[in-house]
C-alpha positions in Angstrom: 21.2 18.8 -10.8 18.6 16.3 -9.4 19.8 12.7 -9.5 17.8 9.8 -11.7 14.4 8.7 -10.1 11.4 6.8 -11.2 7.9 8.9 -11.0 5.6 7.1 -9.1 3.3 5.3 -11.2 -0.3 5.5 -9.7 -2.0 7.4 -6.7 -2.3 5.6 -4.0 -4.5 7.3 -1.9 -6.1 11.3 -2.0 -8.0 13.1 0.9 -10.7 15.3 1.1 -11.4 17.1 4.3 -15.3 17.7 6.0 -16.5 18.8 8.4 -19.2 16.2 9.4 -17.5 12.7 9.9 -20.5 11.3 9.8 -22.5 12.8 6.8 -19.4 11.7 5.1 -19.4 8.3 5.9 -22.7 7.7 5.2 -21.8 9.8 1.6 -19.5 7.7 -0.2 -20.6 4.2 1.8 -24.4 4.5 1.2 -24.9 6.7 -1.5 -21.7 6.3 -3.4 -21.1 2.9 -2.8 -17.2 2.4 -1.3 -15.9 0.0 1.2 -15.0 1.5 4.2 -11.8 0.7 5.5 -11.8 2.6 8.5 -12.8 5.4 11.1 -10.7 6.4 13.8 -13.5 8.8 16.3 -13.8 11.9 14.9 -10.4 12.1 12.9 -11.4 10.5 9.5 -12.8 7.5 7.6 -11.0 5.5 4.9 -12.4 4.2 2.3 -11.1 1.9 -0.7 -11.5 2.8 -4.3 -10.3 -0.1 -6.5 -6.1 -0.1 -5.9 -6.2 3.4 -3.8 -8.4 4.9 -1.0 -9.9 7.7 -0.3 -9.1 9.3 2.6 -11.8 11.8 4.3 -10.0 13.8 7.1 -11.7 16.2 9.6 -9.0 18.8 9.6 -9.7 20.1 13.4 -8.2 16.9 14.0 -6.0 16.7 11.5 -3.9 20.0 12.2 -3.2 18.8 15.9 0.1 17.2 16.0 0.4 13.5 16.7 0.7 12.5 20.4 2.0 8.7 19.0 5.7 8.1 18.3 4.9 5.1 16.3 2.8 7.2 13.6 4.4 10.5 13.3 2.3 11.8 10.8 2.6 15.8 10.5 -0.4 17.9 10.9 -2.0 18.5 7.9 -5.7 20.0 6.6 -7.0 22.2 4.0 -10.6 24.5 4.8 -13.4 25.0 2.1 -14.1 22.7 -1.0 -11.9 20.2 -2.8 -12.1 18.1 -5.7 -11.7 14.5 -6.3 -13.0 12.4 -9.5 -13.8 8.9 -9.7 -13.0 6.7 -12.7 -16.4 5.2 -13.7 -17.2 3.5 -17.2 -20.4 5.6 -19.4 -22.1 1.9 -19.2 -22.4 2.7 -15.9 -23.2 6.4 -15.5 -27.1 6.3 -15.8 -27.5 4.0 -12.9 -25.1 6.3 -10.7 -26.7 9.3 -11.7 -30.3 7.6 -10.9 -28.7 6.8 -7.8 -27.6 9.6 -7.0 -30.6 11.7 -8.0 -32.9 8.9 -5.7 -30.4 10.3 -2.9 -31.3 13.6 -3.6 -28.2 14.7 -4.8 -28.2 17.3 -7.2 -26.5 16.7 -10.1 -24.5 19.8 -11.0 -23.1 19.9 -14.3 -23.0 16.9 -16.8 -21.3 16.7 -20.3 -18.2 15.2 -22.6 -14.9 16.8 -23.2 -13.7 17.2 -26.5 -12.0 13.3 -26.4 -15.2 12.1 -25.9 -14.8 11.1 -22.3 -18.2 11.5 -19.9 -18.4 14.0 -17.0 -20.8 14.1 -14.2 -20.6 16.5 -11.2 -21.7 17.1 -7.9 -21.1 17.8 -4.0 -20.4 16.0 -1.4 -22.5 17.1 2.3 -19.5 18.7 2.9 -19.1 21.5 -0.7 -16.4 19.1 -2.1 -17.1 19.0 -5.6 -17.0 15.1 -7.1 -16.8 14.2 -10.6 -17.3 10.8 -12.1 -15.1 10.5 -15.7 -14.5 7.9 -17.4 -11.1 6.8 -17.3 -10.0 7.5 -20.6 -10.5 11.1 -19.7 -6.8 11.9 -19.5 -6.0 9.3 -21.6 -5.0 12.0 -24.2 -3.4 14.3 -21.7 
């Protein structure tokens, strides 16, 4: 038997792996709009997403084992396209779409789900497919 534990109560950060560093960064900072925390060469570039960030990895880097003792991260990486959604409110949704289409971005699917919560989909340069919700998309679940 396992003993008592609290879940952890949000994500705190979620990577998606490319293989273009710099496609990437200019993605999510110029056309999606995040801060970016971070780039270390080309290993990956951080970005924040309200509480959490987003982590963007370039797994050829990622699968090597770390050479510092201070940071012993394990190797890690996935290959071909993720997923990640961001929490965006419908009042909202047409000026990310219009930017997004101005980007030339192709808007892949777009529709509600059965609570009533809005969907848009896309890809990222890299084949990861995004979605924007809103965040009462789970809220159901």
């Amino acid at each position: 038997m396992l003993p008592n534990a609290p879940a952890p109560s949000a994500v705190l950060e979620a990577a998606l792996y490319v293989d273009d560093l710099d496609a990437a960064e200019d993605f999510y900072g110029t056309v999606i709009g995040l801060r970016k925390i971070q780039r270390i060469g080309d290993r990956h570039v951080f970005f924040q997403v309200g509480t959490a960030t987003l982590l963007v990895f370039n797994p050829a880097e990622t699968d090597k084992p770390t050479s510092s003792p201070r940071f012993p991260v394990p190797p890690h990486g996935a290959r071909g396209p993720g997923h990640f959604c961001f929490a965006h409110p419908r009042a909202d949704m047409d000026q990310m779409r219009a930017r997004l289409i101005a980007a030339g971005v192709v808007i892949e699917s777009e529709f509600d789900w059965p609570n009533g919560a809005h969907s848009l989909y896309f890809r990222d340069p890299a084949g990861n497919s995004i979605e924007i919700a809103e965040p009462h998309l789970w809220s159901d679940a």
